[in-house]
Structures are given as structure tokens and as C-alpha cells.
N, C-alpha and C positions, 0 to 999 in steps of 0.2 A: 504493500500500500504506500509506504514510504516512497519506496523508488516511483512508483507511478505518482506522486505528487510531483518529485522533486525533476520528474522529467518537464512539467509545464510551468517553473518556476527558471527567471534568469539567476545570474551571482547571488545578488541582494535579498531573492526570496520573493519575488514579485512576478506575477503572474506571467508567462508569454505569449501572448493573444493571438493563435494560430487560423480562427477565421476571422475573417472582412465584418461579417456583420455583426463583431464583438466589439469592433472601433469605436463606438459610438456614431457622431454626425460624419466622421470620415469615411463612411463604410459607402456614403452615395457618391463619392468622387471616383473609389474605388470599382465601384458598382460600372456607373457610366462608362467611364474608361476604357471596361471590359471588354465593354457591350461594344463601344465606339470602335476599338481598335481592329476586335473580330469583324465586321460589317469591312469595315476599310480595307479589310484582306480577302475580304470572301471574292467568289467568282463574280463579275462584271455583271453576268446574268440575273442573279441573286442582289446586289449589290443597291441598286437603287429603291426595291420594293423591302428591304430590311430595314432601310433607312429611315422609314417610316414609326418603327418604336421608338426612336430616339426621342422624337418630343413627344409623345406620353410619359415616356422616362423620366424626362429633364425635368415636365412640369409636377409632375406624382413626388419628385426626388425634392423638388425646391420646396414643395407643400409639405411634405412630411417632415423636412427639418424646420422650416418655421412655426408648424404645430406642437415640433419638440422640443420649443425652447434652444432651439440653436441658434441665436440671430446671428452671430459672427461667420460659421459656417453655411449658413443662408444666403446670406449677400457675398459672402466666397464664391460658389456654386453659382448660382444666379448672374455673376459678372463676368463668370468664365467660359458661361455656355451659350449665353443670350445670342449672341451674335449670331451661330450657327442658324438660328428661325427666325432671325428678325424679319425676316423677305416674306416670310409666307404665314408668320403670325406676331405682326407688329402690335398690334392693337390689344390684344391679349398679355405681351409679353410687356409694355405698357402700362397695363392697368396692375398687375402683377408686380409688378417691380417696388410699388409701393408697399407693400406685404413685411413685415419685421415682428411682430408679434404671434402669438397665438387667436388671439383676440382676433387679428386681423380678417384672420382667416377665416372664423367664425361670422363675419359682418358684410364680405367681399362678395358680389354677386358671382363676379368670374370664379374665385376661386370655390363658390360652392357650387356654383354648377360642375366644376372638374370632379370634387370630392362625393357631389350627389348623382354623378354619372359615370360610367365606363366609356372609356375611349375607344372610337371603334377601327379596327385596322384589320386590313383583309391579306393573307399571305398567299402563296402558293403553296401547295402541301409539302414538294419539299425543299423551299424555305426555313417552312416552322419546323420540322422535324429535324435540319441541320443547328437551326437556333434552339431549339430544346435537346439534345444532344451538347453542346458545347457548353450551355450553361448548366446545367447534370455534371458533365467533367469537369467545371471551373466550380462547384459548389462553395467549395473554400474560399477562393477569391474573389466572390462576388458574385460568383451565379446563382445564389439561394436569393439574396437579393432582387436581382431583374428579373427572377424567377416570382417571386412573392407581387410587388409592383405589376407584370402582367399576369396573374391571374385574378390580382383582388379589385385592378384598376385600368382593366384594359379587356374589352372583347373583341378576341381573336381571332377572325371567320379562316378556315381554310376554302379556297378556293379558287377557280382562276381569277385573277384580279382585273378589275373596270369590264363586268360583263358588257359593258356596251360594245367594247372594241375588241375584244375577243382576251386570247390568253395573255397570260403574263411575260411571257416570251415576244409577244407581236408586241404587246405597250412597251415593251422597253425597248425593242427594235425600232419602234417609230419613235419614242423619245431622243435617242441616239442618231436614227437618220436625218431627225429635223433638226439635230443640233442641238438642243435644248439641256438642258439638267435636270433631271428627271423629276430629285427635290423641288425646281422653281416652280411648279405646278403640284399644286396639290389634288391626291386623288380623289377621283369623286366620292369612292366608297368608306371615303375617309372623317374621325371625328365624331363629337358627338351633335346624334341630330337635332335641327334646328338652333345650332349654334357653331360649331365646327364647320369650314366648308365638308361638300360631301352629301348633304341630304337635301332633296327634293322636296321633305315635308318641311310643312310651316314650325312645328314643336316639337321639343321632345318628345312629347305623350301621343307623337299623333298617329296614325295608323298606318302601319306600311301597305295597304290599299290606297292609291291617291284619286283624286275627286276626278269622274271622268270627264275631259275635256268635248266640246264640241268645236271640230277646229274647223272644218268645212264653210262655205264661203255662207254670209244671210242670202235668205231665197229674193227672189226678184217680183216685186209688187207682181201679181196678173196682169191687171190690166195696163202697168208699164210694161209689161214683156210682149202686149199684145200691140201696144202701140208700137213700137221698137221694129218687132216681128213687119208688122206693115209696112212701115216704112223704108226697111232694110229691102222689102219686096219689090218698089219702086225706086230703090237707088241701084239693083240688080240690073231691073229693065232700061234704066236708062243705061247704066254703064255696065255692059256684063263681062263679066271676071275674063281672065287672059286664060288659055288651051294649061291646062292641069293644075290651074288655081281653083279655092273652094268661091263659091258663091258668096256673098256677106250674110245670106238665110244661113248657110251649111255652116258658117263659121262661128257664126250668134249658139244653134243649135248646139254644134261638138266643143265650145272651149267657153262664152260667155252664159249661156243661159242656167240660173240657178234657180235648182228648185231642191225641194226640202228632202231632206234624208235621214239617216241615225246619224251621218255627222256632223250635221248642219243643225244651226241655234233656228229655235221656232221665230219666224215675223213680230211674234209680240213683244220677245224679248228685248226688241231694240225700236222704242217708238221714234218713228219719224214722220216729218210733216208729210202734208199730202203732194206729188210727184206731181212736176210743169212739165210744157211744154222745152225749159232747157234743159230736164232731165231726159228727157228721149231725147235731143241732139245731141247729147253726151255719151250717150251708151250707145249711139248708131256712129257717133266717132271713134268709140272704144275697139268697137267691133272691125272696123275699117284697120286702124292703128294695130291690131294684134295677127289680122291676116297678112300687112305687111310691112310686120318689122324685121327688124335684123335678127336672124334664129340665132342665139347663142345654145352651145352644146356645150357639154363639163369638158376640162383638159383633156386634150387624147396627143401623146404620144411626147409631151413635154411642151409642145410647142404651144396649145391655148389659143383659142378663140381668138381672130384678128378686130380687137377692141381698139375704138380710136375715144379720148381725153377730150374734147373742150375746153379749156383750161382761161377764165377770166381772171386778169389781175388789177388789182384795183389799184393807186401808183397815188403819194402823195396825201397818204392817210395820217401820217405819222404816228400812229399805232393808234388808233382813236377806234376803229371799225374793232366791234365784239362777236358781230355774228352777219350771217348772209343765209337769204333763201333766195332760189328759184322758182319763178311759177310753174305747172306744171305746163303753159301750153307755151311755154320756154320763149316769150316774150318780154317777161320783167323779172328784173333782180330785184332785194332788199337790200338793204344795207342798218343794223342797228349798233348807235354808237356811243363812247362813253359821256358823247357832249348833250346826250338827251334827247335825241332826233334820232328819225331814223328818214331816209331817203332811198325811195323807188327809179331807178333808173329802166328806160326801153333797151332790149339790149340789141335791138336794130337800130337805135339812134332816131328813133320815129318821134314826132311830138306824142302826149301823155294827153289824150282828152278828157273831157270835161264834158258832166250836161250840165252845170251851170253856168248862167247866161253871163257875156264876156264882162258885163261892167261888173260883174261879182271873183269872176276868175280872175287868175293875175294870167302874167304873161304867154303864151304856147311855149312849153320846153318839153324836151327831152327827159325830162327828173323833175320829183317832185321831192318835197321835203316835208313832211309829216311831224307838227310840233305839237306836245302835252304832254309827255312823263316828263318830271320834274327828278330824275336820276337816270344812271346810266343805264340804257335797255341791253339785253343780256339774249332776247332771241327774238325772233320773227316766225313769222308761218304764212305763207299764202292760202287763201283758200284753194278750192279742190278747181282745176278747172281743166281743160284738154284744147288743142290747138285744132282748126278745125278749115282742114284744107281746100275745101270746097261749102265756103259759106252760102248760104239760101238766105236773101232776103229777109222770108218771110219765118224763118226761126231765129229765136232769141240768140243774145252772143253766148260763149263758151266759156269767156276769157273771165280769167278770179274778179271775183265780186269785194270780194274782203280782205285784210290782211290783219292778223292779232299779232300782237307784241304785249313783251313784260320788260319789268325795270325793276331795280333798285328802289323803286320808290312803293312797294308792294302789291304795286298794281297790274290788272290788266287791261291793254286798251285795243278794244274794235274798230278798224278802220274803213271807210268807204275809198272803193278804186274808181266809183264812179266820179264821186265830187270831190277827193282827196281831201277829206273831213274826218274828223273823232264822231263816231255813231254814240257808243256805248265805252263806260269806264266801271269795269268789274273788280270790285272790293270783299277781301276775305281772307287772304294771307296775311300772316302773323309779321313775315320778314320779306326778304328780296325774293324773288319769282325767277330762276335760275331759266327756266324751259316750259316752253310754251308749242303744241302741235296741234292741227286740225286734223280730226277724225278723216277716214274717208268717205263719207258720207257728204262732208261740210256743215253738219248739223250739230255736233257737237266739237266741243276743244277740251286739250288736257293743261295741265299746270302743274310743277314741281317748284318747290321754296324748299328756301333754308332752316322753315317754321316744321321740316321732316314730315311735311304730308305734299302728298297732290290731291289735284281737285279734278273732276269734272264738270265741263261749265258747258250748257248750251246760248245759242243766241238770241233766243228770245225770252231766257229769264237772265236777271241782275244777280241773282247771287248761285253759288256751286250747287249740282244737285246732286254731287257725291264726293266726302270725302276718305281718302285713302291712307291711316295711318298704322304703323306700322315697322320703319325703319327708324334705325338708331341716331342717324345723322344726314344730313341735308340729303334731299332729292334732285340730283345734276341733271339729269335726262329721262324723256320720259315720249313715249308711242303707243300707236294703236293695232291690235290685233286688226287685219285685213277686212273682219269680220266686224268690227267695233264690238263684236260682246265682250271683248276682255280687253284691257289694257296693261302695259307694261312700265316699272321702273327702275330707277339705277340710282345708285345712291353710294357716298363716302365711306358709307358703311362698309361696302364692297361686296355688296350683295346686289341682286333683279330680283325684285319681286311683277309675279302674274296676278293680275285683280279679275275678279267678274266684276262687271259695272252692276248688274241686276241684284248683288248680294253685299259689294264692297268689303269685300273680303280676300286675302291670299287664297290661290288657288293652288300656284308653286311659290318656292324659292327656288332659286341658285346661287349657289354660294361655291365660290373657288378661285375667285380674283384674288389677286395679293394686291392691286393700286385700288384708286379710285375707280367708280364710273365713270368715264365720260360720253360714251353714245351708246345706242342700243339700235337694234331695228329688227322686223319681223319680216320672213320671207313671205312674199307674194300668194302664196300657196297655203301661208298658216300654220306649216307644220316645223318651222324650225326659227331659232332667236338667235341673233349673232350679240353679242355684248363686248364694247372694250374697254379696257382700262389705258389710265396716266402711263402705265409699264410697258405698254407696246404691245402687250398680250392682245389676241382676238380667241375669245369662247363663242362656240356653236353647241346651242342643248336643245334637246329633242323637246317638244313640248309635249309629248303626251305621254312622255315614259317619264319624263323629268331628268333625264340623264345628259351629260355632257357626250359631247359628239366626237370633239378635237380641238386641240389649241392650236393654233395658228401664231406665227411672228415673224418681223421682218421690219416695222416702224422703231424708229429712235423712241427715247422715250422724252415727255413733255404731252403726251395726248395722242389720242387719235379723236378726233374731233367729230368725225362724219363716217357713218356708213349706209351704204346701199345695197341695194339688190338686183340683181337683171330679173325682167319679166319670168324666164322660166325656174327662178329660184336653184340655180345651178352655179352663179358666178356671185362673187359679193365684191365689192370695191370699196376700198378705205382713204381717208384724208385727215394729216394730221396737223402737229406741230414740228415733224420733220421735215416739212414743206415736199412731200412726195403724194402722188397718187398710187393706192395699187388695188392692185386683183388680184384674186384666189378662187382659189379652186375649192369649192363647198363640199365635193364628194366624196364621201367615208367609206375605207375601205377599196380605194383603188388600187390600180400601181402608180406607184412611184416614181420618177426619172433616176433620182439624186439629187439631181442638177438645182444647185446653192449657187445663188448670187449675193454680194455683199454690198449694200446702198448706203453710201453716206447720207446722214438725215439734212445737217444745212449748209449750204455753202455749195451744193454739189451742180457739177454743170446740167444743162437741161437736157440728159442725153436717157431715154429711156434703155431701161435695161431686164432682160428677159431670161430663164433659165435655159430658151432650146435656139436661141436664135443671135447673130452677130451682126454685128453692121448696123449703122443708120442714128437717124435723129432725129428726133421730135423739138419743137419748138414750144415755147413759152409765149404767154399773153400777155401783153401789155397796155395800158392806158384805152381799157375802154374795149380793145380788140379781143378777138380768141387767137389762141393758138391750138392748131391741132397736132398731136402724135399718133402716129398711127403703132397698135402694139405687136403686129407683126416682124419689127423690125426692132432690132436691138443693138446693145454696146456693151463699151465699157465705162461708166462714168468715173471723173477722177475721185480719185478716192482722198479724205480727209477727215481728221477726228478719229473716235475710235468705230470702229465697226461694227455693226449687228448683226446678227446668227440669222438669217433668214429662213425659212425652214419651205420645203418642198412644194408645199400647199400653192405659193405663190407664182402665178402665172405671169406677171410683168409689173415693173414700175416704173412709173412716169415722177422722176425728178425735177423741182421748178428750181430757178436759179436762188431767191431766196426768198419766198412766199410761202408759208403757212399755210394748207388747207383749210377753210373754213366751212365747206361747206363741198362735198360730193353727192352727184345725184344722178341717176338711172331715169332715159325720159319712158315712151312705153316703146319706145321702136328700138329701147335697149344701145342708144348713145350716151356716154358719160358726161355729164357735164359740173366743174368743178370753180370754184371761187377761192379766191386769197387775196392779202394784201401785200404787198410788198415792203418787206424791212430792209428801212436805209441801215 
């Protein structure tokens, strides 16, 4: 008995502490370390989806020594590891950092949702099996440890990892092909839900059933489809279709006309006024417009769809312009700015009519200037309108009737394009009104502030008839489902939330941005949400599963400002703060080229640049003009600053020499047309 004491005693007769979690608070240094050092040596293959315990580790290790009274070893810990997850959980590790007591802990919203929830992280089988195997042999060192930590405070799925995308082997292959770090994106199936990126439900508590969506297009009044129908009948006979084109009946009939289905929202769900006479010239245009646009197809063979830019720059702003729209029948731009105005320009150079009578109108120009918010306006929206190539007398015009703007001054204001007057001044936001859009209908608008709600407002009432609250921190941006029954938001928080307007309620979240929001948009089709952040990141998530699709990169970071869709929801187009245009390729699950190109964000010459193609050069817009590039043709731009990982997805970009994208947009014949200002 003797001997066996004196073998666990040093010289002096004091004990010699042969496991790690005999240490005391040093036993989680030991612990991590372990863990840390084994991942770092593992196979490549393995190596990014193990990396994923680490921060349940780190956050389980720093709570447990602050709840035991270790403060010195807590802010030890805590200063030595933070850095590793600032990227992909700033905000948490933030709030956390204030944590020194035991007390604390017990008070800390964050921290007790960590302590009152298991952290979820999903392995491949055999992952977990290598990782449970080496911490069994490390017991002494610290694997009883990471061993206790995941099972009391972490749920552990086996299985293949991001069922969306398939196995764990192909996510890391495409993490790796796109360039990417696997860490910089956090997994969908990751965290806990309704607080961790990773869950598609709104709560913790909530059902992993999610509510099911109606994403399919609203049905088409009757008796608008009947007038449409007619009409379409005598625009046939006057001008019949060209030898192997569809008729405008045959065309209304296979791609426009909506009628009700199981995945289509019922007529009632979405009231609107009673349909004119310029809502049938609309839809007999639409129809016209969609038989002969330009067909974009998904990337085939690396080379990408021959997409041409429109590129307007606006010259002598000296940084005063915040935001720009296009009308949709690509006649007038906006422009709103930090001096409290906002001005309409023709973008033919045409004068700007007016039906009021001249001794009321000022002068015939080209622009008009639009005065009443009393702070800086922050966005614009044109009303819904289409370009209409073969005007009839005797049908009303096409061209936007409205334009909404917000400001800094909490407001929103309605504007007439007829008499270039303030209609209506809608009051209800708490703070500044960040983003402001018109439905596609033109019957209603949405609204995000900094007061972390949005509203829906229609135009013939004064105040919101729905508000949306919900996010933790300001509302940046903000869209309409294709459909208008649900609306979308983006917010600091670094979350989108899905709303039904009929319930005003989350329908989904996504969560898995490490930046801010800054744009969002819905495909044409309703079935998929592109979202981007301040980081350069673009997320595509399925809307009916709730899942993440793909991450997409290639923009500097400072914003991406703008995104769009082509007509057949196949190409998406981005505009930022790196003053570039680009396009991607939306389809999940192709093949691949390889083919990385690398775009410097500002400064870079105007030479577009493509992964399948060499040669050539697109031009830049100046002073009022466009400049077109055609995206069949590419280079090499010079390169400056540091570079960005551009990842496969990207099918071309259009470089300005140093303008900022403000504003990118898809018209329906599927031309890009793009806005910036130009930094002296």
C-alpha cells in the first residue's frame, strides 16, 4: 500500500497529477489543444468537417471555467482562442466576452441559450469514429475531457453532411474547388436552432416539419385573362408570328397564363384593386417581351451565356448619390441623395413631361428634381411599368406612374411621374427607413428601418397594414416574393427572414452569413432566394426545403449592393462596392470547368474578364452615356491590391474603371443594365 502511494507522490510528498482533468481550470487548455492539434493533422478529407467541434469546444470550455470560478483562466482561454471564430461568430463571441463571473452566466441571454441547448454538428461516420477513437486513447490527456463536453453539450448527428449537396466528400471537394475555406462558411446543419446559423426554423422549440410554402405564381383575375386572351387574338391577326415562332395566344397559354393549383396562393389571399384597361396593355406586353427575349441557358461548357452590361455612370456627384433605380420600361433612372432630393433623369435625353398646364410647370428638361424629405434619402423604387413597342392610341400608357422613396428623416414619400409632385407622405417608422420596394403588382410597397421592423404599406391607405418584427438589429434590405404573398428581409443581424403578409409572421429563417445584409432578391420563378453580404459572400437557399443551395464569391468586400435575376431564373448578376458587374451561374450540382479568375475590386481597368474565354474589351459609361461589354469576350485585367478567391460559379465580370455599382438590373428581354457613380 505504501509503495503504491509513494509511487503518485513527487520528493516532497505531494501528489503527481497524472490526468489533465485533475488540473483544475488548466485541464480546458489542455483539453482544446488536443483536440486542435489532432484535426490539424488529420487527412484533408476529414479535416474541414472536424473543425466544426472546435467552437462548441471553445464556447462549452470558456462557460465552464467562468461558472467555476476561474476568472483568470477564463479571460486566459477566451483571448487565446477568440480569434480562430471571430469570422463566422463575431457577434456571439462579442457578447460573451463580457462574461467574468459566475453570476454572469446565470443573467447572459447568449450564454444561456448555449448552456440551455446542445450544439448541433453533423459528422460523417467515419469522422466521428476516428474522433472517438483518439480521444478513448488520449483519455489521460485530455480526451475524457472533449469526450464529456460532447456528449453532455453537443448533438452529434452521424451522417452524410449538408444533405442538400450531397456527401461529405463532394462538400469538401467543392469547398476546395471554389477556393474557399471551408471554416469561412458555416454549415447549414450546423448550431443551435433558431439561433446558430444552420436552421431553417424560426425557434428553438419549433418543429422540424416547416410550414408549407405556396410558391407558384397568384392566379390571373378571369376576366383579365379573358380580356388579354382577346386581345393577344387580334395583335396575332394583324401581325402573325415569323415560320417556327409560337403565336402570342400559344405563348400567353404555355409560359404566362396563371391559374390556380396546390402550389399556387388562393386570389383572396392577396387583395387587389379592380384591373384597367392599363393592366391588359401590360400583360399583352409581357407576353410579347417573353416570346422574344434573349433565351439565357445555365453555363454549359465554361464559356456562359453571351450576356452584354449596360453600364451608366453618373460623373461629378462627388459622392453625394446613395442609391439609383431603373424603370422597368428602361426609360428613366432615379437618383436619391445625401442633399435630400432625389432627381429623375430620361435616359434617352428626351424632355420629362408634364400634364400640368405650362404656366404651372417650370421649364421642359430632361430631369427633374423631386424636393420634400428633409434628410438624406437612402432608396428609391419605380413603380411596376413595361416598355411598350408598338403603342395604340387608344390604350392607356405603360410607363411608371409612381416613384416611392425613404430618408433619414423617417419617412416615406409617394411620388407622381405625371406632375412630378409629392402625392402622399407615409409616417410610422420609429428611425431612418434604410429600403424601400414596390411589390409586383404596384399595389402595395415594403419598408425596412433601423426601428428592426418592416412594414407593408399600400397606396391608398396612410398608414402600414402590416408590421414585421422580428430581427435583432436594423432591416438593410428588403423584397417581394414574385407572388407578393410573402415577403422577404435582410438584416445586420445576418440573418433573411421569409414573412406571409396574410399572417405577418416568419415563415423561414436563414441564417449563415458571417457580414451584414446588404441585398437580397427572389428568382422569377419563386423557388429560390439569392442573399448577400458586406463579405463578398452570395447564399442561394431553396425556399421550400429551407436549405442552403451554395455559396458563391468573387466580389471584394465593402458590399454587394445589387442583385438580379434573368427571366428564366438560371443566371443571377451582382453589383457592388468593388465597382465590378458579375454573373453566375445558379445551377446546383453541375460540372465544373475549374476555371478561377482573379478581379481586382477598385482601381481595375475596364476590361471584362471570363473563366472560358480570352481576348477583348468592354467599355465603360460615362457622363450620361452607356457603355456596352459584350460577355463573350474576355481578358486579363491589370491586377492591383490584394486579390479574391473567385470561385467556379462565376461566369464573367465586367470591371468599371472606378464606379461602385449601385444598382444592377435584368430588363424582361434578359439585358443587364447597371448604374454607379464615379469616385474622383
Amino acid at each position: 500500500m505504501l509503495r503504491m502511494e509513494s509511487a503518485n507522490t513527487d520528493r516532497e510528498g505531494r501528489p503527481v497529477i497524472q490526468r489533465v482533468e485533475d488540473l483544475g481550470g488548466d485541464k480546458y487548455f489542455k483539453a482544446f489543444e488536443l483536440a486542435r492539434g489532432w484535426i490539424e493533422e488529420n487527412l484533408d478529407i476529414y479535416k474541414p468537417e472536424l473543425k466544426r467541434i472546435l467552437y462548441p469546444l471553445f464556447v462549452y470550455s470558456y462557460l465552464n471555467l467562468v461558472a467555476d470560478c476561474f476568472p483568470r483562466e477564463s479571460q486566459k482561454f477566451f483571448n487565446t482562442y477568440k480569434d480562430i471564430f471571430s469570422r463566422t461568430h463575431e457577434s456571439d463571441i462579442r457578447v460573451l466576452s463580457t462574461l467574468s463571473l459566475p453570476e454572469h452566466v446565470s443573467s447572459n441571454n447568449i450564454a444561456q441559450i448555449y448552456r440551455t441547448n446542445k450544439y448541433r454538428v453533423t459528422l460523417s461516420p467515419q469522422a466521428y469514429y476516428n474522433l472517438v477513437q483518439f480521444l478513448e486513447a488520449k483519455d489521460k490527456d485530455g480526451g475524457t475531457v472533449v469526450l464529456s463536453i460532447l456528449q453532455h453539450n453537443c448533438n452529434i448527428r452521424t451522417g452524410e453532411r449538408g444533405g442538400a449537396s450531397g456527401s461529405s466528400i463532394s462538400l469538401i471537394g467543392a469547398a476546395l474547388g471554389q477556393g474557399l475555406k471551408d471554416e469561412d462558411v458555416l454549415a447549414e446543419d450546423e448550431g443551435i436552432p433558431g439561433h446558430n446559423p444552420g436552421s431553417a426554423n424560426t425557434t428553438a422549440s419549433s418543429s422540424n416539419v416547416l410550414v408549407k410554402l405556396r410558391l407558384g405564381p397568384l392566379p390571373m383575375d378571369p376576366e383579365l385573362a379573358i380580356d388579354v386572351q382577346n386581345e393577344l387574338q387580334d395583335q396575332d391577326a394583324k401581325n402573325p408570328p415569323d415560320d417556327g415562332q409560337n403565336t402570342l395566344v400559344q405563348e400567353f397559354e404555355a409560359h404566362i397564363k396563371r391559374e390556380q393549383s396546390d402550389d399556387t396562393p388562393a386570389r383572396e389571399e392577396l387583395p387587389l384593386p379592380p384591373y384597367s384597361a392599363r393592366d391588359v396593355a401590360m400583360e399583352v406586353q409581357k407576353v410579347r417581351e417573353n416570346r422574344d427575349r434573349f433565351k439565357i441557358e445555365a453555363k454549359t461548357g465554361g464559356a456562359g451565356p453571351g450576356l452584354s452590361v449596360v453600364m451608366f455612370t453618373w460623373h461629378n456627384t462627388y459622392d453625394s448619390i446613395n442609391c439609383l433605380d431603373f424603370s422597368e420600361d428602361n426609360f428613366l433612372a432615379a437618383a436619391g441623395t445625401s442633399e435630400s432630393y432625389i432627381r429623375v433623369w430620361s435616359l434617352e435625353g428626351k424632355v420629362l413631361p408634364s400634364i400640368l398646364p405650362p404656366s404651372v410647370d417650370t421649364t421642359p428638361s430632361s430631369s427633374r428634381r423631386l424636393i420634400g424629405h428633409s434628410g438624406p434619402v437612402y432608396a428609391v423604387s419605380f413603380s411596376p411599368s413595361i416598355k411598350n413597342d408598338d403603342p395604340d392610341p387608344i390604350w392607356p400608357s405603360t410607363s411608371p406612374r409612381y416613384l416611392v422613396s425613404c430618408s433619414a428623416d423617417k419617412t416615406i414619400r409617394l411620388w407622381s411621374l405625371d406632375t412630378w409632385t409629392n402625392l402622399v407622405v407615409y409616417k410610422g417608422h420609429d428611425d431612418p427607413v434604410w429600403d424601400v420596394t414596390w411589390g409586383p403588382f404596384g399595389y402595395y410597397f415594403l419598408t425596412g428601418s433601423h426601428d428592426k421592423t418592416a412594414r407593408l404599406w399600400s397606396t391608398d391607405h396612410i398608414s402600414f397594414l402590416r408590421m414585421f418584427a422580428g430581427h435583432d438589429q436594423d432591416v438593410d434590405t428588403v423584397c417581394f416574393h414574385p407572388n407578393s404573398v410573402y415577403v422577404f428581409t435582410g438584416s445586420s443581424d445576418k440573418t433573411v427572414r421569409m414573412w406571409s403578409i396574410q399572417t405577418g409572421s416568419t415563415v423561414r429563417l436563414f441564417t449563415g452569413h458571417t457580414g451584414n445584409l446588404t441585398s437580397i432578391a427572389c428568382s422569377p420563378d419563386g423557388k429560390t432566394l439569392a442573399s448577400a453580404a458586406d463579405d463578398g459572400f452570395i447564399i442561394l437557399w431553396d425556399l421550400a426545403s429551407g436549405r442552403r443551395l451554395k455559396v458563391m464569391r468573387g466580389h471584394g468586400k465593402g458590399g454587394i449592393w445589387s442583385l438580379t435575376w434573368s427571366v428564366e431564373s438560371t443566371v443571377l448578376a451582382s453589383g457592388g462596392a468593388d465597382g465590378t458587374v458579375r454573373v453566375w451561374d445558379v445551377a446546383v450540382g453541375g460540372e465544373s470547368t475549374g476555371l478561377q479568375g482573379k478581379v481586382i475590386a477598385e482601381g481595375s481597368a475596364g476590361t471584362k474578364i471570363d473563366g472560358g474565354a480570352t481576348g477583348g474589351q468592354g467599355s465603360s459609361a460615362a457622363g450620361g452615356t452607356a457603355g456596352v461589354a459584350n460577355a463573350n469576350v474576355g481578358g486579363g485585367g491589370k491586377k492591383k491590391g490584394k486579390e479574391v478567391v473567385v470561385t467556379p460559379d462565376q461566369i464573367s465580370a465586367f470591371p468599371t474603371k472606378k464606379s461602385p455599382v449601385y444598382k444592377v438590373k435584368f430588363t424582361r428581354k434578359n439585358l443587364v443594365v447597371a448604374g454607379g457613380a464615379y469616385l474622383l
